[in-house]
C-alpha positions in Angstrom: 5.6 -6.7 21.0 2.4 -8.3 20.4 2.1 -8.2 17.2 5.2 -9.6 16.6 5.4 -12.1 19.0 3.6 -14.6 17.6 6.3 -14.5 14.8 8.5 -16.4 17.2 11.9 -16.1 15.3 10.4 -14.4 12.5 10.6 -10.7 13.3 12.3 -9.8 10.0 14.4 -6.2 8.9 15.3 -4.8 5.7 19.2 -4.7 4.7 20.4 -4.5 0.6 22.5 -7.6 0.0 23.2 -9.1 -3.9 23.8 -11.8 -5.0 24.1 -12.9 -8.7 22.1 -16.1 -10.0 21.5 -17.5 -13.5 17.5 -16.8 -14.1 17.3 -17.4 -17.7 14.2 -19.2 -18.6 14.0 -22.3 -20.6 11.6 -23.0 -23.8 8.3 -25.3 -23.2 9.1 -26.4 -19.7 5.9 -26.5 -17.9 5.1 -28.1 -14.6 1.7 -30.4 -13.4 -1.1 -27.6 -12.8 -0.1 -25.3 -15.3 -1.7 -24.8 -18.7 -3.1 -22.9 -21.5 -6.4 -21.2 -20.6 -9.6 -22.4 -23.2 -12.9 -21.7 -23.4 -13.7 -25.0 -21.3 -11.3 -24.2 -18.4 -12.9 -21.4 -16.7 -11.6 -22.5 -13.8 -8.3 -21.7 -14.7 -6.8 -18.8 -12.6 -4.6 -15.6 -14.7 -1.5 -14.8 -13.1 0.1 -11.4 -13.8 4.2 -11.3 -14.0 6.4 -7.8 -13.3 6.6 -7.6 -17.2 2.8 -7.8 -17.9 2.6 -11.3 -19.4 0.5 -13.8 -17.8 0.5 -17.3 -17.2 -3.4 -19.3 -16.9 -2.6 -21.7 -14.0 -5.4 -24.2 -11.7 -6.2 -23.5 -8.8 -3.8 -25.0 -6.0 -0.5 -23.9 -8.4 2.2 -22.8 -6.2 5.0 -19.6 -7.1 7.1 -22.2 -7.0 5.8 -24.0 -10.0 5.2 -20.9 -12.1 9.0 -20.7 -11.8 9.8 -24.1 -12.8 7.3 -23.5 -15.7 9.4 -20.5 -16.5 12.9 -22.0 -16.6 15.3 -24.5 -14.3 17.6 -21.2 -13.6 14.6 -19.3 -12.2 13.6 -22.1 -10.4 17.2 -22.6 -8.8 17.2 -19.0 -8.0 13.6 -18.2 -6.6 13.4 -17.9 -3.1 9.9 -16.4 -2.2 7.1 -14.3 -3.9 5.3 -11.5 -3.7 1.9 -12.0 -4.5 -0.4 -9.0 -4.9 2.3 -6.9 -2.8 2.5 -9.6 0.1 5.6 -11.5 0.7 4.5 -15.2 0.3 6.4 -18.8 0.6 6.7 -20.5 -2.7 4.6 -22.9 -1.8 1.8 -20.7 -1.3 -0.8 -21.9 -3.3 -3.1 -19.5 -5.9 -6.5 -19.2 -5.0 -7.8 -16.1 -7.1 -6.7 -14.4 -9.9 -3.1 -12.4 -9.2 -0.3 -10.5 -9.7 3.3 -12.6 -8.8 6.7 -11.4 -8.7 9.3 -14.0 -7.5 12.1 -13.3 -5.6 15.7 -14.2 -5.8 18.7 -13.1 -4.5 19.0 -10.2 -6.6 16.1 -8.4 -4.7 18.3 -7.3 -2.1 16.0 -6.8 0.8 13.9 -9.3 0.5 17.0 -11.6 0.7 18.3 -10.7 3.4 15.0 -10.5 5.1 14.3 -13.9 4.2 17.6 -15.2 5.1 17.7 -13.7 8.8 14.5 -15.1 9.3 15.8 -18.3 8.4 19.0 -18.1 10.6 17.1 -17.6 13.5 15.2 -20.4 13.3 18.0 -22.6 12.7 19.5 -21.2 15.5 16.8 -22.4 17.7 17.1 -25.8 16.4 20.8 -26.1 16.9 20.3 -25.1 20.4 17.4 -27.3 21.3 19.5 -30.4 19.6 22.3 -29.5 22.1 20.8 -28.5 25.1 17.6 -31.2 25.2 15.1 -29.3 27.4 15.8 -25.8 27.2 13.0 -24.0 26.0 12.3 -21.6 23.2 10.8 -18.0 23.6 10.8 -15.6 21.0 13.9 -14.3 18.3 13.5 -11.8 16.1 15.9 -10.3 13.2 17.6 -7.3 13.3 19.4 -4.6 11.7 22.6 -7.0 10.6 21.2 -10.5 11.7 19.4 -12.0 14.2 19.0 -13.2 18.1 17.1 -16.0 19.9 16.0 -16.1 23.7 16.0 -19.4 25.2 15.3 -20.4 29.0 18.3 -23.2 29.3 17.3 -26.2 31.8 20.3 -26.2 33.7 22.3 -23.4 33.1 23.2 -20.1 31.6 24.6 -20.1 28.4 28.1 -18.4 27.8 30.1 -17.8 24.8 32.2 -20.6 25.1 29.0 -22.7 23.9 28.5 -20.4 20.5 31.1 -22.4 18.8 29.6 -25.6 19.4 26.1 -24.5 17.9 27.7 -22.7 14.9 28.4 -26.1 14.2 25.1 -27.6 14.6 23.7 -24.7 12.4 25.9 -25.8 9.9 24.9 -29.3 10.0 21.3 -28.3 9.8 21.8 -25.9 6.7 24.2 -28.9 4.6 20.8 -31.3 5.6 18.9 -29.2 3.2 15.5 -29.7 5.6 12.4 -28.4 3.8 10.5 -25.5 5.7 7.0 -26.5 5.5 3.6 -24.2 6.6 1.0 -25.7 8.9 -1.6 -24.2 10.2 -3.3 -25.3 13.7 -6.0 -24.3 15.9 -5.0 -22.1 18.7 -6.1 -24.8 21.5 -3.9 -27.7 19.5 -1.2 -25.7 19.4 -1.2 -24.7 23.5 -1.6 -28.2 24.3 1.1 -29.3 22.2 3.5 -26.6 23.9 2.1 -27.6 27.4 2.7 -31.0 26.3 6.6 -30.4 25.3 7.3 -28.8 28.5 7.2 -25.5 26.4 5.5 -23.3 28.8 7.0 -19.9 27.5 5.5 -20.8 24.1 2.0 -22.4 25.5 1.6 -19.2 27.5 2.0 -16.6 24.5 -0.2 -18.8 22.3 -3.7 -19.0 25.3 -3.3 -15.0 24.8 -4.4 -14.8 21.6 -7.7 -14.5 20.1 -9.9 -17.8 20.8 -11.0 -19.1 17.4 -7.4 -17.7 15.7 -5.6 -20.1 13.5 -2.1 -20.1 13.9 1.2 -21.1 11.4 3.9 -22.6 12.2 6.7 -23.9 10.5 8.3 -27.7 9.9 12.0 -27.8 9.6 12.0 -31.3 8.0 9.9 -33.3 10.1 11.0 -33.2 13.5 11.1 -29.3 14.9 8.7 -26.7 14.4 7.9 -22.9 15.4 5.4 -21.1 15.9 5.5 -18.5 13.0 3.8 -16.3 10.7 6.5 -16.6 8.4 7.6 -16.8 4.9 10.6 -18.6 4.9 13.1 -19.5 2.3 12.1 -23.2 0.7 14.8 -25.1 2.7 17.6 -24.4 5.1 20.3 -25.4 2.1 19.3 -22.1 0.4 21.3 -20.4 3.6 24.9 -20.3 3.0 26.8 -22.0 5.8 29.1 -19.8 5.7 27.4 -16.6 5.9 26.7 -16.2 9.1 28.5 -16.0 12.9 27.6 -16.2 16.5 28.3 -13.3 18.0 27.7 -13.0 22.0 25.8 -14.0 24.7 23.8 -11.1 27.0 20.7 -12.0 29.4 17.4 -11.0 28.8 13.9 -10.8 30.4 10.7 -12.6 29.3 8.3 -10.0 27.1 11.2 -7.6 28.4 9.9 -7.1 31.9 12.2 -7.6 34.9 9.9 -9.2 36.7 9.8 -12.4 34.8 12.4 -15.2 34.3 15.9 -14.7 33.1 16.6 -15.7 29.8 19.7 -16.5 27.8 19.8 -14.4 24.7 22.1 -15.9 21.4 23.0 -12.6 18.9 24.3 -13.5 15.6 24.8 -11.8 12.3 23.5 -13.6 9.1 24.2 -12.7 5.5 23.5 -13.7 1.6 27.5 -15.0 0.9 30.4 -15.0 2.8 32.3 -11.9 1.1 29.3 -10.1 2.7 30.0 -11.3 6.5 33.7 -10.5 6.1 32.8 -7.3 5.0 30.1 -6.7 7.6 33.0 -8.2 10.5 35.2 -5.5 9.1 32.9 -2.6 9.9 32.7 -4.3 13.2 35.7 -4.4 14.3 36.3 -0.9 13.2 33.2 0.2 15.2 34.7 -1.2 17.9 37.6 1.2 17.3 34.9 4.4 17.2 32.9 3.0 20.2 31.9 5.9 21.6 31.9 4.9 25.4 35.6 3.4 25.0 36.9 6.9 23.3 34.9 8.9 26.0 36.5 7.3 28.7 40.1 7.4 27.4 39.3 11.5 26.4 37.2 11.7 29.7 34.2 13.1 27.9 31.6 12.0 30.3 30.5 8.7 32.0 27.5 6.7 33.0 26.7 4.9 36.6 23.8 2.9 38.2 22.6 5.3 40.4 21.5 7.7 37.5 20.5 4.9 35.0 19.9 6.4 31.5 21.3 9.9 32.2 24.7 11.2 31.3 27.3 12.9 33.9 29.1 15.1 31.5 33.0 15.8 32.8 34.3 19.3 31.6 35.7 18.2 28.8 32.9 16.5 27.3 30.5 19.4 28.4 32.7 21.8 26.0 31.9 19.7 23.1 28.0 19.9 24.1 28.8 24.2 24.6 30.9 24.4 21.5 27.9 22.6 19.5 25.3 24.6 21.2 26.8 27.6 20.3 26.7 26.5 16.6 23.3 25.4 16.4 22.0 28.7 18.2 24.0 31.0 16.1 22.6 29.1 13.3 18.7 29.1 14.1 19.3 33.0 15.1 20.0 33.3 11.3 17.8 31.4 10.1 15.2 33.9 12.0 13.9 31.3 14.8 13.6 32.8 18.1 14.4 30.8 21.5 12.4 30.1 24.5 12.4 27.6 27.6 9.6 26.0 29.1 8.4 23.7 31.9 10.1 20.6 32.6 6.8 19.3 34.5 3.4 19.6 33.2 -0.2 18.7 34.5 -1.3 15.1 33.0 -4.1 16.4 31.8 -2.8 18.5 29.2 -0.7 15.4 28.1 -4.1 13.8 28.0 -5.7 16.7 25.6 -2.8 16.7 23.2 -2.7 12.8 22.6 0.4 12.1 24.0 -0.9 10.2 27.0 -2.8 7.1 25.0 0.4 7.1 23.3 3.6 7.7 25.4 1.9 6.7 28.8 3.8 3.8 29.2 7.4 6.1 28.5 6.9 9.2 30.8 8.0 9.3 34.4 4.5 10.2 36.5 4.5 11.7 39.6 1.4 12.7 41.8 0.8 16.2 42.4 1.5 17.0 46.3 0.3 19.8 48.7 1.9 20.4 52.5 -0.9 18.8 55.3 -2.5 21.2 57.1 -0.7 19.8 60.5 2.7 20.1 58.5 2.8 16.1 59.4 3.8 15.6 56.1 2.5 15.7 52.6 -0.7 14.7 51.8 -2.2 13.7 48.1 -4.4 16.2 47.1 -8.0 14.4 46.1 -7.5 11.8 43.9 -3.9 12.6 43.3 -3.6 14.8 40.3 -0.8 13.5 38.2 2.4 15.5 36.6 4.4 14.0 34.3 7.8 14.7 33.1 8.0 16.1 29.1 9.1 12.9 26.9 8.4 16.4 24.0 8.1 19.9 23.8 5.5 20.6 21.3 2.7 21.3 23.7 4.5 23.6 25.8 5.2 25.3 22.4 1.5 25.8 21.7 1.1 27.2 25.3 3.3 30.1 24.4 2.0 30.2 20.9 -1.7 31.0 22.7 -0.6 33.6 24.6 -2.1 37.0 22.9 -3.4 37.3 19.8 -1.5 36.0 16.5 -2.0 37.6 13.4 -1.3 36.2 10.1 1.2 38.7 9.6 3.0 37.5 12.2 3.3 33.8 10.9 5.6 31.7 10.4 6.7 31.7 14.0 9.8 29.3 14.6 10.3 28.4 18.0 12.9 26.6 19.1 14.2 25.4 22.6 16.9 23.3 24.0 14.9 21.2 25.9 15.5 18.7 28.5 13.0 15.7 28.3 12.9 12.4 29.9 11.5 8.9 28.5 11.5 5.8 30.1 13.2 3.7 28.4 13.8 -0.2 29.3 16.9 -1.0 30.7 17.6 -3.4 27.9 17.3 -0.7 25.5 19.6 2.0 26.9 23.2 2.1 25.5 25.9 4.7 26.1 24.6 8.1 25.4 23.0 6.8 21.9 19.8 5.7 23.9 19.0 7.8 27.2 16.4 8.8 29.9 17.3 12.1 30.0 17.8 14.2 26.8 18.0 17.7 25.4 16.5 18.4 21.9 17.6 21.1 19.5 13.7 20.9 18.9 12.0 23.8 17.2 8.4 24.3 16.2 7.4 26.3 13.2 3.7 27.1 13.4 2.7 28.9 9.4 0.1 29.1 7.2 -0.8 26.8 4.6 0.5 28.6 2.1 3.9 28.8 3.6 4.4 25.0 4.1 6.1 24.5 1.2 8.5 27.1 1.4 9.2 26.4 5.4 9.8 22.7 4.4 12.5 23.9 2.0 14.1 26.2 3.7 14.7 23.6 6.2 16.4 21.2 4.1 18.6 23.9 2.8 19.8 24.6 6.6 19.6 20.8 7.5 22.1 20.2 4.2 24.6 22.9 5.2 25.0 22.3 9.3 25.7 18.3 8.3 28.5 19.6 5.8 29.3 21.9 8.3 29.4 18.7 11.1 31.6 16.4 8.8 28.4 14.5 7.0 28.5 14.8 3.2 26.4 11.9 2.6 22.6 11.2 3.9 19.3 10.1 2.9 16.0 11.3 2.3 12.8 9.0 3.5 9.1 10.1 3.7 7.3 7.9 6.6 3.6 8.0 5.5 0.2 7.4 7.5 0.2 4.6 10.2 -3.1 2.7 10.7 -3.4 4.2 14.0 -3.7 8.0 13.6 -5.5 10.9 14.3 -7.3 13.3 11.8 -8.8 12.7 8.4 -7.8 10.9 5.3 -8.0 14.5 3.6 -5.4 16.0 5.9 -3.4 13.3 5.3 -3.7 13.3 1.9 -2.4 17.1 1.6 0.4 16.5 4.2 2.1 14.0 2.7 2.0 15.7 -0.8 3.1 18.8 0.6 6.2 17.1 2.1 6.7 15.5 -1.1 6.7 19.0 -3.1 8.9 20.4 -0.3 11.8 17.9 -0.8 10.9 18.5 -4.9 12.1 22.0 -4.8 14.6 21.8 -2.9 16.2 19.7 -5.3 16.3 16.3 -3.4 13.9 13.9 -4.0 16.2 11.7 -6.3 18.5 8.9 -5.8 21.5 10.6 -4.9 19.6 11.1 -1.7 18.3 8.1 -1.1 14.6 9.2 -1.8 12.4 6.7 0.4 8.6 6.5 0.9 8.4 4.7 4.1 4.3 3.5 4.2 3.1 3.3 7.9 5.9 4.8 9.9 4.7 8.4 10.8 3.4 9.5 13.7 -0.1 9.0 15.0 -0.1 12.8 14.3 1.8 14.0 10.7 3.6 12.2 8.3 7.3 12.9 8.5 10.7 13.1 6.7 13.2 11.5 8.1 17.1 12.2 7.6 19.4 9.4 7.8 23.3 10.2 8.0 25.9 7.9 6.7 29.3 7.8 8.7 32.8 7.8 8.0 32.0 3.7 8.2 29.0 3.2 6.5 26.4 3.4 9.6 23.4 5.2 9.1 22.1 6.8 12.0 18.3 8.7 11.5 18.3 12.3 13.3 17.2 15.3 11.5 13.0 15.5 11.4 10.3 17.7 9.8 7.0 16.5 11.0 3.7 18.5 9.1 0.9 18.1 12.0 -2.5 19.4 11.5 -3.4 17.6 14.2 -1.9 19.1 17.5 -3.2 23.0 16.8 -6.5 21.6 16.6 -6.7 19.8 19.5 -5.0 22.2 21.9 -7.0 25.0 20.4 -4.2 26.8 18.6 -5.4 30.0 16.2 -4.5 33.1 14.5 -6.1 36.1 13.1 -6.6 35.6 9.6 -6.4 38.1 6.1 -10.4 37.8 6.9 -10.7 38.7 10.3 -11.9 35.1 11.5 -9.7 32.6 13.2 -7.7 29.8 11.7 -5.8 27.1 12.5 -1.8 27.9 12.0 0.0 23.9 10.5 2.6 23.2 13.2 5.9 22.1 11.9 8.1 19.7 14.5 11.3 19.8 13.3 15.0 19.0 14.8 18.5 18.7 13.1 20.8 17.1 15.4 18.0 14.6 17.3 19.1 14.8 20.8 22.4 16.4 21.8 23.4 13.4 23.4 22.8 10.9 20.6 24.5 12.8 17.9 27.9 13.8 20.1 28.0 9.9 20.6 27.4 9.8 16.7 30.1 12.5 16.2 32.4 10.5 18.1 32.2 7.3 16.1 32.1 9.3 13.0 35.5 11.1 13.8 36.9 8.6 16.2 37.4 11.0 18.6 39.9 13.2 16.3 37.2 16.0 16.2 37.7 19.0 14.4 39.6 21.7 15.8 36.5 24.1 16.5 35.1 21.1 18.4 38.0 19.0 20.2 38.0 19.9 24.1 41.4 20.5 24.2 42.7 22.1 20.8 46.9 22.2 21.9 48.7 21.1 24.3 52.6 22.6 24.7 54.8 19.8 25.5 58.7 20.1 26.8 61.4 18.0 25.8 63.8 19.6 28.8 63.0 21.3 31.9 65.2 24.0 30.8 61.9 25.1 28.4 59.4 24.7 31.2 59.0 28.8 31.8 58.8 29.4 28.0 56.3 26.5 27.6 54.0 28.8 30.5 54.0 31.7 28.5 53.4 30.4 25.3 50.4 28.6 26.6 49.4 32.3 27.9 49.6 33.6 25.0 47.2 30.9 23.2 44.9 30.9 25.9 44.8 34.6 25.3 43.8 34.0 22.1 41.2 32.0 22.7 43.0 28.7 21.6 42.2 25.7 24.7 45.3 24.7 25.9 46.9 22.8 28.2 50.9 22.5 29.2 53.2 19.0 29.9 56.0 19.4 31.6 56.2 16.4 33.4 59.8 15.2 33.6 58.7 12.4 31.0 60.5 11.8 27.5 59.2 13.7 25.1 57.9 10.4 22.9 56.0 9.3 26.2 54.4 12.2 26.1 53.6 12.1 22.1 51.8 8.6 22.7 49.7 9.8 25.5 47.9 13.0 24.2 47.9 10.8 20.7 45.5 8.4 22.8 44.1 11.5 24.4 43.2 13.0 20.5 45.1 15.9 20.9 44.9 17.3 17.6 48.1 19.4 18.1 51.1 18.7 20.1 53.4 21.8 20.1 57.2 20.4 20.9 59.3 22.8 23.1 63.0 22.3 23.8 66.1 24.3 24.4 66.1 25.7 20.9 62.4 26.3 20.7 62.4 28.7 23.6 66.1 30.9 22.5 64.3 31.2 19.2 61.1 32.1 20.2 59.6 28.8 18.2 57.3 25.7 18.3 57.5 22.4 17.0 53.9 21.4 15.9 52.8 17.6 15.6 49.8 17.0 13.9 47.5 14.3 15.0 47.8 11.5 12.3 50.3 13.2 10.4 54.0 12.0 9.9 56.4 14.4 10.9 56.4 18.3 12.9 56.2 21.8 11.3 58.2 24.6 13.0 56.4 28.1 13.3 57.4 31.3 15.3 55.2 30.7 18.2 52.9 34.1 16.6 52.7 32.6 13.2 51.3 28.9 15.0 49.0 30.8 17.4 47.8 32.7 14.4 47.0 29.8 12.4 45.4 27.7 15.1 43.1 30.7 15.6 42.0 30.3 12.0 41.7 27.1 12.1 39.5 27.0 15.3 37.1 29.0 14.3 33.6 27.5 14.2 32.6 26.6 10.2 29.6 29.3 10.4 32.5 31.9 11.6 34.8 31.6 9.0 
């Protein structure tokens, strides 16, 4: 949060977007402050463009000019530049010598980057020119748009406002207001907050480094923000009708319930409008898949205040969790991994050696360690009251066991795996459904191997990974390699050889090209390994990151992990974290919205139900639910004295994927009437023949 904080509305997030603009250059158009280099202009600065030409340019020359210089189209079209790699304003001026690459619409990412960032902003004008005295916090972009948090002077905002500052927005954008860069000393700018009443604003500013100069941003001349920026040139490069308020929700200051209530504005922000409709689309069919919604109508699970952030699974929902269990353990048993369970509660201090602590601290649940009073009055802290804390991971318990005895190399790779329950805690804010929980369970496994073997480990994990997400319903998912953060343990070498041995992993295994996405992702590993990160795409577009392979040198070392080597000396084994699925909890949710509740048959909670048209078929319906029971088929029976298209329409809602029909005729002839779910029309099968095909059909993918 602090770091970006100080953006204000400027938090910004990647998200492809096109959009097709004329940037043919003209002949011999060359602005003020741009010029041919000679011997007598030293002075002159040498900027570098994408296609290795340069331009010779004075000093103070903006990106913006160089693409006037280049053509009225480019011009038109820039929108930003990156200079040297950094993501500039066009009028950023040159200072040293430099490579430039101007941005336009067709750079996808940047775009949209640019363009949320924008939206936010101009939702925090629109509100301030509405509501005078309501003050502005902080509003960052996100995945698909944007939010703002204000603290309203008189009132709560609702929904019923976000028409009314749609409008404003609007009026802002058609004003075509320059966005204009200042930069102020960190006092001026506190006292100007203090002196606007902006006390949210003046206190996040007096935390910052004394002596720090701070941006902010003009929107024409008569509102500003405090900003790191870059922003587009004016609001008229925003289309007005890109973008759409979406809800209200309430929200605390710096997200911590004990400050002030604010009223947080979502909206979603694109590059055209085609793009929003599209985007609305997925939404509303989202809204369709929502997870929660289908739970409750199959009665999956549910979620209540007194357990906040943990799931109460009903039976039905807990089968999916057994039936997916089974899967993945019948899976890793083949794959030669062997099981084990492990504490739940651990000493703090072996958090403490292992790193997690510095890092997680703030995300595990702590309790002190207690011991019965010698007066049984009660318990009584032992000394200083030694601390426990819940697992938010299972990787340390995993070296515990790895410890235990002697390891030769022989023995290596070891892959451990556990279904293990952890807890992490989460802010309120950020908990949703069973996406985002307290309490979890990992398909976690640890694969602890020599160097030599990393490459083949790496592999052979991406071949399993590949087949159980064709096996779960997920043809389609990207590769990404998150590289070293600046914060990180162990040395520049290690890192070196991790990374590249991730890299010649994915190689051989045949997917380190486009058709998988192939990312490199700089600063987003852990403070331990780099890591590749598997991102599923969904039956609606939605990514969703799960499967991991983590390569950590780091861990081993610190918790004093060896083996017996070809040499007879000790050595360090590489520890491999690796999952598939994420979290149990997460990816059912996931397989929810992905299927819309209409799982497949080896997964769905209730595979048939046997539905009578007459009562006269109620003791034939009994036995033929018997009979699939005894073959293993999960059944249920209707014989409520309902008609029979009453009864189609409820276990349709239900996502019963097969409704067998009985009637009079059904039972004399020893028959069912099947009705697919989805599927126009009934098929009639000798009760046997159905039974036998369901059983087929049912069977897990890794069974068949």
């Amino acid at each position: 949060m602090a770091e970006s904080a100080q953006i204000g509305g400027c938090s910004v997030a990647n998200h492809p977007a096109a959009l097709d603009l004329d940037c043919a250059p003209s002949q011999g158009s060359r602005p003020v402050g741009i010029a041919e280099k000679s011997p007598k202009m030293a002075e002159l600065l040498t900027i570098t463009l994408p296609d290795g030409s340069t331009r010779e340019v004075a000093p103070g020359t903006t990106p913006g000019d160089v693409a006037a210089a280049i053509g009225p189209g480019l011009a038109k079209a820039a929108l930003a530049a990156r200079v040297d790699g950094e993501l500039v304003d066009l009028a950023t001026p040159f200072e040293k010598d430099a490579a430039l690459a101007l941005v336009t619409g067709r750079d996808e990412a940047e775009a949209l980057e640019l363009a949320r960032h924008d939206y936010a902003h101009v939702l925090a004008e629109a509100v301030q020119s509405l509501f005078p005295g309501t003050q502005i916090t902080f509003g960052p972009s996100t995945d698909d748009g944007f939010y703002y948090d204000f603290a309203p002077r008189d009132r709560q905002f609702t929904e019923e406002d976000l028409p009314a500052i749609e409008a404003e927005m609007r009026k802002i954008i058609a004003a075509n207001k320059p966005l204009r860069r200042e930069v102020w000393s960190r006092q001026a700018l506190i006292d100007r907050w203090a002196a606007a009443g902006e006390s949210f604003k003046a206190e996040w500013a007096a935390e910052l480094p004394e002596g720090e100069e701070l941006s902010v941003y003009w929107s024409g001349g008569d509102w500003f923000d405090m900003c790191r920026g870059p922003h587009l040139p004016s609001t008229g490069k925003l289309d007005p009708s890109a973008f759409k308020l979406t809800r209200v929700s309430g929200a605390y200051w710096r997200g911590d319930q004990k400050n002030a209530m604010l009223s947080r504005i979502y909206g979603t922000g694109w590059l055209n409008k085609k793009q929003l409709d599209a985007h609305m689309t997925r939404l509303e069919e989202a809204g369709k898949r929502d997870h929660r919604k289908i739970g409750q109508e199959m009665d999956l699970f549910h979620l209540q205040s007194e357990a906040q952030g943990s799931v109460f699974w009903h039976p039905k929902g807990y089968l999916i969790w057994r039936q997916l269990e089974a899967y993945v353990r019948r899976r890793l048993d083949n794959a030669g991994y062997v099981e084990v369970k492990t504490p739940q509660l651990m000493d703090a201090r072996q958090w403490e050696q292992s790193g997690h602590w510095g890092k997680y601290r703030e995300n595990m649940f702590v309790v002190p360690d207690e011991v019965p009073s010698a007066d049984d009055e009660g318990p009584i802290l032992s000394g200083e009251a030694d601390l426990m804390a819940l697992k938010p991971m299972n990787c340390p318990a995993h070296v515990l066991i790895f410890r235990q005895g002697i390891t030769s190399y022989r023995e290596l790779p070891i892959r451990m795996a556990e279904f293990g329950c952890c807890h992490r805690n989460e802010p309120h804010g950020a908990l949703h459904g069973i996406m985002r929980v307290r309490q979890f369970t990992q398909d976690d496994a640890h694969i602890f191997c020599r160097e030599d073997q990393i490459v083949d480990e790496v592999r052979m994990f991406c071949d399993l990974l590949d087949s159980m997400y064709k096996d779960l319903g997920f043809d389609s998912y990207a590769i990404k390699l998150a590289l070293r953060p600046d914060k990180r343990f162990g040395t520049e070498e290690m890192w070196d050889r991790a990374e590249e041995d991730l890299r010649n992993a994915v190689r051989l295994a045949g997917r380190a090209g486009p058709e998988y996405g192939w990312e490199e992702l700089p600063g987003e590993g852990a403070f331990y390994s780099p890591k590749l990160e598997f991102h599923l795409t969904d039956a609606i577009g939605r990514t969703w990151q799960c499967g991991t392979i983590q390569l950590d040198y780091v861990l081993p070392e610190r918790l004093d992990a060896s083996y017996v080597g070809e040499d007879g000396n000790r050595h360090r084994p590489v520890m491999l974290h690796r999952a598939i699925l994420g979290t149990f909890e997460r990816f059912i949710g996931i397989l929810i919205e992905h299927h819309a509740g209409r799982f497949p048959l080896w997964l769905a909670p209730v595979q048939a139900v046997v539905a009578t048209i007459v009562s006269d078929a109620d003791a034939y319906a009994e036995a033929a639910v018997a009979k699939l029971k005894a073959a293993g088929i999960r059944t249920e029976i209707d014989i409520r004295n309902e008609k029979i298209n009453y009864k189609v329409r409820e276990h349709s809602l239900a996502k019963v994927p097969n409704l067998l029909v009985v009637g009079k005729r059904e039972a004399e002839e020893g028959t069912v009437a099947i009705r697919r779910l989805g599927i126009e029309g009934q098929q009639v099968l000798a009760l046997d023949d159905a039974i036998a095909m369901l059983v087929a059909e049912g069977k897990a993918p890794d069974l068949r």
